[in-house]
VOMI-463174 format. One line per 10 residues: number of its first residue (from 1); their letters; for each residue x, z, y of C-alpha. Coordinates in pm, 1 decimal, decimal comma, always signed. Each point is the difference from the previous one (the first is absolute). Layout:
BEGIN
NUM) A) X:Z:Y; ...
This chain:
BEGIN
1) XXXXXXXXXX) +237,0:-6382,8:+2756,6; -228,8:+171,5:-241,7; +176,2:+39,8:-243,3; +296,9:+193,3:+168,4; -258,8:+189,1:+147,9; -134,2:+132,1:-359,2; +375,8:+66,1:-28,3; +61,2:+267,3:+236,2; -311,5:+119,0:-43,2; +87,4:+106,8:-365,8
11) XXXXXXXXXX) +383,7:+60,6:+107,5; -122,4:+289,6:+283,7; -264,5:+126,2:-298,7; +241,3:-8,5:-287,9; +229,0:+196,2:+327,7; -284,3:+253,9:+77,3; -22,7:+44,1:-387,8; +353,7:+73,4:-65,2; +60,4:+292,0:+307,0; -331,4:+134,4:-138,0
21) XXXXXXXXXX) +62,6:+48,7:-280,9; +86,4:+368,3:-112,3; +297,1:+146,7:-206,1; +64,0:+290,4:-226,8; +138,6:+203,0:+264,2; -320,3:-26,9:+205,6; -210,9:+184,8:-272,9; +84,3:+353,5:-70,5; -27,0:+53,5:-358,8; +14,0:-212,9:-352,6
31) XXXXXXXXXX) -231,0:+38,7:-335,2; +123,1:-19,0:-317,2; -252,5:-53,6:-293,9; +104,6:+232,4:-283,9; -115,6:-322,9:-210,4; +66,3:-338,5:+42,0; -169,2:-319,9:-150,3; +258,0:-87,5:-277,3; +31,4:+387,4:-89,8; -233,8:+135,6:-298,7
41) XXXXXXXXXX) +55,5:+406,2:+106,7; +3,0:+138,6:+339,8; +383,5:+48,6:+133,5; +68,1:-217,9:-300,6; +375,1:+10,9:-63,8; +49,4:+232,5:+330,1; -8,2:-350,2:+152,9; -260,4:+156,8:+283,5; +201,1:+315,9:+52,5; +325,9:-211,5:+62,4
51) XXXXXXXXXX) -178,0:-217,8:+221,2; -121,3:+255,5:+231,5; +325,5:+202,9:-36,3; +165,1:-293,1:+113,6; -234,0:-66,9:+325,7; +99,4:+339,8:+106,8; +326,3:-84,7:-47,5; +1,0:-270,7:+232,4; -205,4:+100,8:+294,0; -352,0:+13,5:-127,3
61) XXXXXXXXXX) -262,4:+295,5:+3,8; -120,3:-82,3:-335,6; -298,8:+216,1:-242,6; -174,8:-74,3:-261,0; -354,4:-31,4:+61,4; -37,9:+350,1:-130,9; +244,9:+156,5:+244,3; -163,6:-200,5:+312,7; -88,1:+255,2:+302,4; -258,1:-74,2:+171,7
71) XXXXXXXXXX) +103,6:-304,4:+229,8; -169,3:-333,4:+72,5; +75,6:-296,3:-294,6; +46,1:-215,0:+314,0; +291,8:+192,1:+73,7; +179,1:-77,2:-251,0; +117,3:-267,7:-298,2; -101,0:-55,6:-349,6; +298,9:-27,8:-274,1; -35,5:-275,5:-280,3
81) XXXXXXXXXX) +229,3:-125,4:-226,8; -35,6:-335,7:-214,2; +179,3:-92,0:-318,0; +78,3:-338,8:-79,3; +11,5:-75,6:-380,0; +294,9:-158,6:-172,0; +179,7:+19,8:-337,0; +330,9:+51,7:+127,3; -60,5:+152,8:+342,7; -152,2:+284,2:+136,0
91) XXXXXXXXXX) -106,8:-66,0:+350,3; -165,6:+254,1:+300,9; -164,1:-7,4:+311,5; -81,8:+203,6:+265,7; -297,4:-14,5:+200,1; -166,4:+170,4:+297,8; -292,9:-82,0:+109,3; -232,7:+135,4:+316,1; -300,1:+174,1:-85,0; -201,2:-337,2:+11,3
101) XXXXXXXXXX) +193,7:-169,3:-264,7; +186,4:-194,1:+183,6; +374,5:-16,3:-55,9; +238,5:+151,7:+258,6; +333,1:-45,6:-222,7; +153,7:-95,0:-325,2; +327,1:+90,5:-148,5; +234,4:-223,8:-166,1; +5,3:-50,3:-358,0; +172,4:+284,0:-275,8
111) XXXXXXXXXX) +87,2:-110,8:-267,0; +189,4:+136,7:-328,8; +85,4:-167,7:-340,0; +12,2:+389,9:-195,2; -286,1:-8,7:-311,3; -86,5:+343,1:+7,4; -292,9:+11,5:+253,0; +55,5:+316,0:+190,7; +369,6:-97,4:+66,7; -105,7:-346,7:+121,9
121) XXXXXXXXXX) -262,5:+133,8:+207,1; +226,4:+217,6:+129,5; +260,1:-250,1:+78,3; -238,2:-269,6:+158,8; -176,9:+226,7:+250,7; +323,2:+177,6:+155,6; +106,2:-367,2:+43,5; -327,4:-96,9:+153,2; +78,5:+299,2:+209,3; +342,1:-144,4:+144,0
131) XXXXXXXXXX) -189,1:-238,0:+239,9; -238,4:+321,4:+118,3; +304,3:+196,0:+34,1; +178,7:-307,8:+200,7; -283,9:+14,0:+296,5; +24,4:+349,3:+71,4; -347,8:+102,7:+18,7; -97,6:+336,2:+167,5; -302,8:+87,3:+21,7; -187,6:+175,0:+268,8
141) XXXXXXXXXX) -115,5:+385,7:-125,8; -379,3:+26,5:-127,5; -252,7:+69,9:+229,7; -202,3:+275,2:-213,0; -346,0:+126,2:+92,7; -142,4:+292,5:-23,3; -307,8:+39,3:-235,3; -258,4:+32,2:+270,8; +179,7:-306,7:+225,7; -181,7:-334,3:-65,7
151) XXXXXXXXXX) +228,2:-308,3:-50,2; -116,2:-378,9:+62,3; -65,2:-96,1:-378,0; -293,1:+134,1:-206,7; +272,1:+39,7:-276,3; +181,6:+334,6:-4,5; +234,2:+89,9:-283,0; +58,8:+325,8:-95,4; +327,6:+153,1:-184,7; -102,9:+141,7:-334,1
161) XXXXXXXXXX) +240,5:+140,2:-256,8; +348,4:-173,6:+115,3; +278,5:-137,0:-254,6; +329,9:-33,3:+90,0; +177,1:-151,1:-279,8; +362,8:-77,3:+69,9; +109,8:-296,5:-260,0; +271,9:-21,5:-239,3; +48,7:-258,9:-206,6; +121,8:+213,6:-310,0
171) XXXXXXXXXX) -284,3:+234,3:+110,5; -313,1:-81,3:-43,4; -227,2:+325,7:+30,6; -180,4:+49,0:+428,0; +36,5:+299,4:+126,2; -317,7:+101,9:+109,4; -29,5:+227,2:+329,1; -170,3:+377,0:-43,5; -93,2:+177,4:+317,8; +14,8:+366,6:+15,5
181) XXXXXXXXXX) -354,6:+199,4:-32,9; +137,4:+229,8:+179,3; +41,5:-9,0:+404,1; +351,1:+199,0:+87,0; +47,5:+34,2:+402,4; +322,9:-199,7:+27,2; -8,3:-11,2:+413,9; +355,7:+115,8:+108,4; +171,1:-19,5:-312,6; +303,5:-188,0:-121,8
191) XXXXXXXXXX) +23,8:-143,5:-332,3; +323,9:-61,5:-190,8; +98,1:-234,6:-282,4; +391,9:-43,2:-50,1; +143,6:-128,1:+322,1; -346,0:-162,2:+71,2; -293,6:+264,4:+225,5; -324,1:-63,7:+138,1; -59,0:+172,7:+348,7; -348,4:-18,1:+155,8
201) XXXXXXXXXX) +39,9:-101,0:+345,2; -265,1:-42,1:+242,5; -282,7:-23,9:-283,8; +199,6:-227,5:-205,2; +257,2:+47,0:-270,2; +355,6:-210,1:+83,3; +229,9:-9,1:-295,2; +349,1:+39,9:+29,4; +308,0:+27,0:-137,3; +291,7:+204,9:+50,7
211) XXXXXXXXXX) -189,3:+26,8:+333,3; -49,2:-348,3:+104,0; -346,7:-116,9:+46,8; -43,1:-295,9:-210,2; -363,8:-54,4:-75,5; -370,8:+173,8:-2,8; -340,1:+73,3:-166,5; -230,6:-178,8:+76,2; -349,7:+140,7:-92,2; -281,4:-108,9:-182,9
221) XXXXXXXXXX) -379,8:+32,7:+24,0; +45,4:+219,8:-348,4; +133,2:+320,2:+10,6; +308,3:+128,9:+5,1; +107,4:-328,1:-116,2; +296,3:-232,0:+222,4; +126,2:-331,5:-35,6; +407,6:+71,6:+58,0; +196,0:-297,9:+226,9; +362,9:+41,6:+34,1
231) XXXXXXXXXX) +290,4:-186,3:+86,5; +110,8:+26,4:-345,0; -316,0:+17,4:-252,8; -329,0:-21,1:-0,1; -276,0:+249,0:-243,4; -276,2:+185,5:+50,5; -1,0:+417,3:+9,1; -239,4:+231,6:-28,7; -1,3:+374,5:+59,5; +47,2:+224,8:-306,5
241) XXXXXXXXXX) -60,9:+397,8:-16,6; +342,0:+82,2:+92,7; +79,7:-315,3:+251,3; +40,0:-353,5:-63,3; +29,4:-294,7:-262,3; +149,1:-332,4:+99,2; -57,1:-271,9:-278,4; +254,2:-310,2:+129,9; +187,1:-270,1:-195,0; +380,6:+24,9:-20,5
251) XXXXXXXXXX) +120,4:-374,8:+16,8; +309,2:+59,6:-146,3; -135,6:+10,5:-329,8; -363,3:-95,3:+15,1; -164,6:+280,9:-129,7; -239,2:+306,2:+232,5; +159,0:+321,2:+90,7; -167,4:+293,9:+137,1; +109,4:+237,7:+260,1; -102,8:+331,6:+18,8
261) XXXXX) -11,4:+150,8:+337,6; -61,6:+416,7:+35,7; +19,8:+227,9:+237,0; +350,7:+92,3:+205,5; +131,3:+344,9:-15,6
């Protein structure tokens, strides 16, 4: 009698456990190291810059730790990615964890078989990224807090200088981010770029094109400086003299692309 006692006692715990437990669409944003253990460089091989590239992709809110606003760590996850070694075989994984270390999910394996690292790199993580991409994660918006608001850890990250380096895997420079000196009252104003504007609307800027809305700004704690969320690519902009800059990644070939946005006529 006992011992099917101890039984359900561990079935309704390993139960409890199980609808407890939390997944990535219950945190609101993901951190990507710009260095991971096997790497000797930070954003070694673009291999960071991909990675969080591709979380955006696929319904994440991801920064590097340098681009963080100023949010609780409890809200959110914490990217890894581990390399297993092998002569033939390169082989990634994906891994978030929750801000105590403990892990919330893994990918499946990447692998690829190409000898030139950045390629195989390349190859193995967007194949790691198949399985994210298969459980259509989308995540909640960040809570942000203002600089004066207090939050519930003693840890609060601030955004410094932000990178935004869009990878290519024939390219291999980062385009780093520059933020205009100068402030330039932008309320009001619409901002053109090809068949692509920006239109401030209700204190934030939508971007559209050939007038349908089909994404947004979304501000950071630094100046003049926007992480950019559409329904077809994902960058970071930042206001210029004469309007805007959007640095995004065209996936058709792999390499960055800017847009230039200036004033309408």
């Amino acid at each position: 009698m006992s011992k099917y006692l101890v039984l359900i006692v561990a079935c309704l715990l390993l139960s409890v456990n199980t609808f407890a437990q939390k997944g990535p669409n219950d945190y609101s944003f993901v951190v990507v190291p710009e260095r991971f253990d096997f790497q000797a460089e930070k954003d070694q091989f673009q291999l960071n810059s991909l990675t969080k590239f591709l979380f955006n992709k696929h319904g994440f809110n991801a920064y590097f730790n340098a681009e963080l606003p100023n949010v609780s760590r409890c809200d959110g996850l914490w990217a890894d990615v581990q390399r297993e070694d092998g002569f033939v075989w390169t082989r990634l994984t994906v891994i978030l964890n929750d801000c105590n270390g403990d892990e919330v999910y893994r990918s499946s394996i990447g692998k690829s078989k190409d000898k030139e690292y950045k390629k195989a790199y390349f190859e193995a993580m967007r194949q790691a990224f198949e399985s994210i991409e298969a459980e259509q994660f989308q995540q909640p918006e960040p809570k942000i807090y203002a600089d004066f608001e207090e939050k519930t850890e003693k840890d609060e990250v601030k955004i410094s200088e932000v990178k935004e380096s869009e990878p290519s895997v024939d390219d291999t420079s980062v385009i780093e981010t520059k933020v205009a000196t100068s402030e330039v009252n932008m309320s009001n104003m619409e901002f053109v770029s090809g068949n692509y504007s920006l239109l401030k609307v209700d204190d934030q800027y939508q971007i559209l094109q050939n007038g349908n809305n089909i994404g947004r700004l979304i501000p950071t704690s630094k100046a003049n400086l926007y992480l950019v969320k559409t329904q077809q690519f994902f960058g970071v902009a930042y206001k210029t003299n004469t309007g805007f800059t959007i640095e995004k990644i065209n996936e058709e070939s792999d390499t960055p692309e800017l847009m230039k946005f200036s004033l309408k006529n």
